[in-house]
N, C-alpha and C positions, 0 to 999 in steps of 0.2 A: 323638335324634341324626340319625335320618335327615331331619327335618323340616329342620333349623336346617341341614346341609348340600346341602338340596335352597334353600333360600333363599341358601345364598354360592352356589352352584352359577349360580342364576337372575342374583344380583348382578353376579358377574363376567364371564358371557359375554353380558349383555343392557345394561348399564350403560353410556349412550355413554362412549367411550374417554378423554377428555380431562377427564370428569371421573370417573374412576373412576382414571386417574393418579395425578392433582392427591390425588386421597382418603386413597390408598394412599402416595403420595410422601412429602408432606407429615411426617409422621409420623417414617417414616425420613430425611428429609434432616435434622429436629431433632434424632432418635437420632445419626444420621453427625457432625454438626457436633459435637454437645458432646461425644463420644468423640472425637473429633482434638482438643475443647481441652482436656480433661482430657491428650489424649495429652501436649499442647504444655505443660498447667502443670509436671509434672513438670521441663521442661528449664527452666521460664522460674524456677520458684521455686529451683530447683538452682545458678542461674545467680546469684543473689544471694548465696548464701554465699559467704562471707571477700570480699564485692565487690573488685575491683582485684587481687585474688591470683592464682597461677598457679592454684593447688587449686580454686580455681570453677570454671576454663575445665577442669582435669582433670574433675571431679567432673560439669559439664554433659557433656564428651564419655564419658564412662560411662554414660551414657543411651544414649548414639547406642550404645556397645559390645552395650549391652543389647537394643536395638530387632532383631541377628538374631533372639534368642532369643523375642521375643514373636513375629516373624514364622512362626517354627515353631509355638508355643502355636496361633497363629490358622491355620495350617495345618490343623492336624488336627480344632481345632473345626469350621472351614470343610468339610474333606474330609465329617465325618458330618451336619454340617449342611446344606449346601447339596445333601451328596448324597442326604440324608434328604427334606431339602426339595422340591427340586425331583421327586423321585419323587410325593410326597404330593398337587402340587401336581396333577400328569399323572394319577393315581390318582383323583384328587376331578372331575376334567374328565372322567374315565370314569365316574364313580361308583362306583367299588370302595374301599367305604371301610373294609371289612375288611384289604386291606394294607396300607392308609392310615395303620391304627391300631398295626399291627406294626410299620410304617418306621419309627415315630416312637421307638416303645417302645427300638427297636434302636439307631437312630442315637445318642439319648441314651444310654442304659447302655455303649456302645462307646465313646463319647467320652469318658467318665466314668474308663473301667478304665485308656484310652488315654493320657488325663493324667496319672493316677496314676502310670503307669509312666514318662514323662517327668518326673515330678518325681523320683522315685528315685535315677534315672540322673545325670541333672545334679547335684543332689547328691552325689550317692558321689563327683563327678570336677568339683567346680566351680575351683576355679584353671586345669586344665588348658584347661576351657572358656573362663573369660574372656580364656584366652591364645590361643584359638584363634578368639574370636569378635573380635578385634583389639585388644585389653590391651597396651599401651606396659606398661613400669615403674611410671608414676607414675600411670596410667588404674587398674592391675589393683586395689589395695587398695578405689578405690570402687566399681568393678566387681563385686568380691565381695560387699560389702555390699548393693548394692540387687540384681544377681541370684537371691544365697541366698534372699532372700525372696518375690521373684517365681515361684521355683520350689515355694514354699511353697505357693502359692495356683493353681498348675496345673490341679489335677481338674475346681475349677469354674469355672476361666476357660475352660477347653473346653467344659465342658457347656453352658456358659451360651450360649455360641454359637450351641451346639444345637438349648437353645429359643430362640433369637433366630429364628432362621431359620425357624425351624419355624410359629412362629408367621406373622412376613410369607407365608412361601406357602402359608398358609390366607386372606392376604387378611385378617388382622387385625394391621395396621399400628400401630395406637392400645396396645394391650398391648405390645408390641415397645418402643417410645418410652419407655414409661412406665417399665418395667424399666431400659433403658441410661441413660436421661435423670438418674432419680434417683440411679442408682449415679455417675453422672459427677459432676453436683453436689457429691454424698457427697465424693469425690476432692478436689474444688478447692478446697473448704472444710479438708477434713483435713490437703492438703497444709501449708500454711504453718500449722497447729497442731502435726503431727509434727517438722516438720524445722526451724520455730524454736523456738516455745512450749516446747516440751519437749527441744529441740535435740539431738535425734537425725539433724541433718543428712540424706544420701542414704541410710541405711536407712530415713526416715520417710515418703520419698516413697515408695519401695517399699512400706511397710507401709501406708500410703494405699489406695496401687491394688488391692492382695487383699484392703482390708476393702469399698472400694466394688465390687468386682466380684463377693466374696460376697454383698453386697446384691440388687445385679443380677438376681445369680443365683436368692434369692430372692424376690424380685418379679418374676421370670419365669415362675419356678415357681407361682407363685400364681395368673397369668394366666391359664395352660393350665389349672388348675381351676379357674377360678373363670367361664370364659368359655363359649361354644360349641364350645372350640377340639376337638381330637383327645385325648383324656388319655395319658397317659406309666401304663404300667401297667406293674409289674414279670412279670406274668404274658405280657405282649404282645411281650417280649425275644424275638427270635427269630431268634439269629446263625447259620443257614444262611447259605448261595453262594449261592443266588438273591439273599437280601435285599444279601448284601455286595458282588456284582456291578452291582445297580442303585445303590449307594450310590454306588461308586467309577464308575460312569459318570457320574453326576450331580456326583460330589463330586470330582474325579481332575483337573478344570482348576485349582479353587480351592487343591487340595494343591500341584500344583505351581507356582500361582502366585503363593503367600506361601513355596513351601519357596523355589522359587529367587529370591527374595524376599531371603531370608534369605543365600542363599550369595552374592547380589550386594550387600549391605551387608558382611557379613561381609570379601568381597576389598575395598571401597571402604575400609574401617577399614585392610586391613595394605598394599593400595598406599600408601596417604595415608600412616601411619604409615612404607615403605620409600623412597619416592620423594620425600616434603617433606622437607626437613633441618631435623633434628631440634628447632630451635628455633620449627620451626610446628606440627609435626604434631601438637601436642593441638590448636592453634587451629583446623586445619584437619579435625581429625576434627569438636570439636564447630561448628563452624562448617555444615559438608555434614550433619549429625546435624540442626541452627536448620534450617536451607532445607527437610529431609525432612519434617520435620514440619511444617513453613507448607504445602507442597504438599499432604499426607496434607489439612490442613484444607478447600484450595480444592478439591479434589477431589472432597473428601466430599460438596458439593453436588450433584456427577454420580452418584455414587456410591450416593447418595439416590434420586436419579431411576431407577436403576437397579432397584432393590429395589422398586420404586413398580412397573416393568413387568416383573418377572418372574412373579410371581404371576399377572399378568394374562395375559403368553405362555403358561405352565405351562398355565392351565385352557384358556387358549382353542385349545391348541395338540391339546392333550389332547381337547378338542370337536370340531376338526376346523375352526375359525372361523378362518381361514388371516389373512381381511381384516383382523379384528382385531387378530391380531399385526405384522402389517404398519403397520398405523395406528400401532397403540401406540408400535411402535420409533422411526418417524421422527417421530412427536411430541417422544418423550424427544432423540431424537440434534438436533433444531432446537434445543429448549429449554434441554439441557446445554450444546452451543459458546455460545449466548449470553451463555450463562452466566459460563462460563468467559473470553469473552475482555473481558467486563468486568473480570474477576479478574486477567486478565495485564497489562490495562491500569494495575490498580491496583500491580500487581509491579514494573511495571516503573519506574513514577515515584516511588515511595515502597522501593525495596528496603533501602536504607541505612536509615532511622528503622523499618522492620521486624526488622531486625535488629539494629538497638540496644536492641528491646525485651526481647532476650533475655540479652543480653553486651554493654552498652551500655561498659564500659570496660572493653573491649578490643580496640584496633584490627586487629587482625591477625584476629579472628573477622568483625568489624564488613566489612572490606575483601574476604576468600576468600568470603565467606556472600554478600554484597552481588553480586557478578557472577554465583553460583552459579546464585542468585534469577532476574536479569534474566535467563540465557541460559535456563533454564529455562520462564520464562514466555512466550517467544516461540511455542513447541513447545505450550506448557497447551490451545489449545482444540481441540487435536487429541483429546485424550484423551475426550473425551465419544464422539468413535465406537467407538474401541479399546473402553473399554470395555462400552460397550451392546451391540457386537457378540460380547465374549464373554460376554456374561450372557446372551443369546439365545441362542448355541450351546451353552452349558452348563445350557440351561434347557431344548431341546429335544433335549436325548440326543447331541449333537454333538460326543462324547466327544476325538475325535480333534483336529479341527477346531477348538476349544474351549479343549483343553491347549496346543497347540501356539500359539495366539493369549495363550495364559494366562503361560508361560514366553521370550514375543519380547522383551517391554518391559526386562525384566531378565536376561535369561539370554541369548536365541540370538543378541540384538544388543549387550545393554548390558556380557557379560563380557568379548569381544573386543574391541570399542570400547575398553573402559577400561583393557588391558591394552598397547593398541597407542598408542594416546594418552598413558598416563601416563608410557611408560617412551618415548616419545620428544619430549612438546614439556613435562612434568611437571605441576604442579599446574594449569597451565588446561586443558591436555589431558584430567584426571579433573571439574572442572568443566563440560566440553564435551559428557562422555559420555553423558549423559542425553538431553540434547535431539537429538541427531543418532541418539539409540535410539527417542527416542518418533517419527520420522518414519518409519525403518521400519518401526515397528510398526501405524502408522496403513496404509502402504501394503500391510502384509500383512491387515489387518483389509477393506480393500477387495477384495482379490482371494477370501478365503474367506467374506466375505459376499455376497460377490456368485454364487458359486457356491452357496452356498444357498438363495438367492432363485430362483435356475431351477430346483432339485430344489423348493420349495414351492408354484412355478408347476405345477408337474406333478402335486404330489396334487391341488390346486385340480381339474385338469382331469377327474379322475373323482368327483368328487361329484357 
């Protein structure tokens, strides 16, 4: 053990920066993209039933109904994951690979017990939920069906996270891929087996994504034994306040920034649903539901790069290799707007035939979806800082700094925006609310990165 972590150890704080990225990246931005298209097949196969009928366009925006509830799933995986992670990552740049071994043990088994009891719950009380996570009339009936069974599959769609995470910040990116990649495939192939072949409709894309994420799950599992990686030992469990303290400073931005994630689709579902009349607002749920998920995809490219340089910050931060992380970041933050505003470019000229690919006959999806898109892609290659900036601060203990960056995009900007917008110019006002949230989010990401850049100048100066 100690051998094979004295060589990741050498890897990643000795390994020029840009290709030790690119190593790490690569990997996850494959894992990122085919989990946003499996996320996407879900809507797109959903959207072919009873084609031309209203029940498709219901049945597609019951997806969107459903998307707060994953965001909390990934909430909580995220919380013990990333905050497992990122400890392990800081721990391994120490060398202390004794609590190295226990964050891991811990993270996972807390995730585990922690889904369990989210699937419980939501079951004893799901109508009340799908009415609460923005269920119309005519949404709730699919709504039940495909959540009852996403809640089925809870324990180890958390866990699974777990090792997701866990693994990237040891810096083995390739096992990470391999696990999420195969289980997505699983997904996209199952989908239209379940929900035509056997025409189980929108329970079957449900029952899809818990048998491909059980997959996942185990060929993650298999990973961490079968690799160099950290092992998961039931003996190494060790729910003390120390370990839950470092978890929830590592993991405390990610919680809050899929919970409020989740309370911000959630009010976008019951404005849409109180503010359109009544003759759009399935269109217009699943309509803003299509665009979420296009974004989720363009994103994930960033989002990729992201996961490429936390590992790398963690250890080298952990080392004391200030330069490093410094390199690292603005390699990623260059390379992700790049990125991205080739993506807005594509948004913005193709948003209509993008969105036909979902709900191609129905114009009223086809039309809300369609501006949703373009205004949103003007604001897209902002996002590559936002977020590089809070995967840094939540990668270097910057717990405060970090949540607060975690919670802007959706919560401190996007609730009030949308509340103040929808109920006075209506459906392009909730359209609008995003892109005028992602600039102040960009602007508050400059002023708390920027502040951390002078406290990092300042250790620099005593070594």
């Amino acid at each position: 053990m100690q051998s094979s972590q004295a060589k990741k150890y050498q890897m990643m704080t000795e390994t020029p920066i840009k290709r030790l990225i690119m190593k790490l990246a690569l990997p996850a931005i494959v894992s990122m993209m085919i989990s946003s298209i499996y996320n996407m097949a879900d809507t797109y196969f959903i959207g072919q039933l009873s084609a031309g009928s209203a029940a498709a366009t219901s049945a597609t925006a019951a997806v969107g109904v459903a998307f707060p509830l994953m965001s909390i799933i990934q909430a909580v995986g995220f919380m013990f994951g990333h905050g497992s992670g990122n400890f392990i990552s800081r721990a391994l740049g120490r060398q202390e690979t004794e609590d190295a071994e226990r964050m891991a043990a811990t993270g996972f088994f807390s995730a585990l017990i922690a889904g369990l009891l989210l699937s419980v719950l939501g079951l004893s009380c799901l109508e009340p939920l799908c009415r609460l996570l923005g269920s119309t009339d005519t949404i709730l009936p699919y709504a039940k069906d495909y959540i009852g069974i996403i809640l089925i599959g809870t324990p180890w769609m958390c866990a699974s996270l777990v090792l997701n995470n866990q693994l990237r910040f040891q810096g083995n990116a390739f096992f990470s891929m391999i696990g999420i990649s195969i289980g997505g495939i699983v997904n996209i192939l199952l989908d239209p087996l379940f929900i035509f072949a056997l025409d189980m409709g929108i329970a079957g894309a449900a029952l899809a994504t818990i048998i491909s994420q059980l997959l996942s799950f185990c060929l993650l599992f298999i990973g961490i034994l079968k690799s160099d990686n950290l092992k998961i030992r039931l003996r190494n469990f060790t729910p003390k306040l120390r370990f839950f303290k470092e978890m929830f400073k590592g993991g405390a931005p990610s919680l809050f920034r899929q919970g409020i994630g989740s309370v911000a689709s959630t009010c976008l579902n019951n404005v849409a649903a109180s503010v359109v009349e009544a003759s759009l607002a399935d269109p217009a749920i699943a309509a803003l539901s299509i665009v979420s998920r296009i974004m989720m995809f363009a994103n994930s490219l960033v989002i990729g790069f992201g996961q490429g340089f936390q590992p790398v910050c963690g250890f080298n931060y952990g080392a004391k290799k200030y330069t490093r992380v410094r390199e690292a970041f603005y390699f990623c933050v260059k390379l992700g707007t790049a990125v991205l505003l080739i993506a807005a470019v594509l948004g913005l000229c193709f948003a209509p035939d993008i969105i036909t690919l979902f709900r191609g006959d129905d114009p009223a999806v086809i039309k809300i979806g369609s501006l949703a898109l373009r205004l949103q892609c003007i604001t897209m290659p902002l996002f590559a800082f936002v977020v590089l900036s809070n995967m840094m601060l939540q990668t270097i203990a910057q717990t405060v700094r970090a949540s607060l960056l975690a919670v802007a995009r959706q919560g401190l900007f996007f609730l009030p925006i949308l509340l103040v917008l929808a109920y006075t110019i209506g459906l392009f006002g909730i359209q609008l609310t995003q892109p005028i949230a992602d600039v102040f989010s960009f602007l508050l990401a400059l002023l708390l990165q920027g502040k951390t850049w002078k406290e990092i100048r300042k250790l620099e100066e005593y070594l």
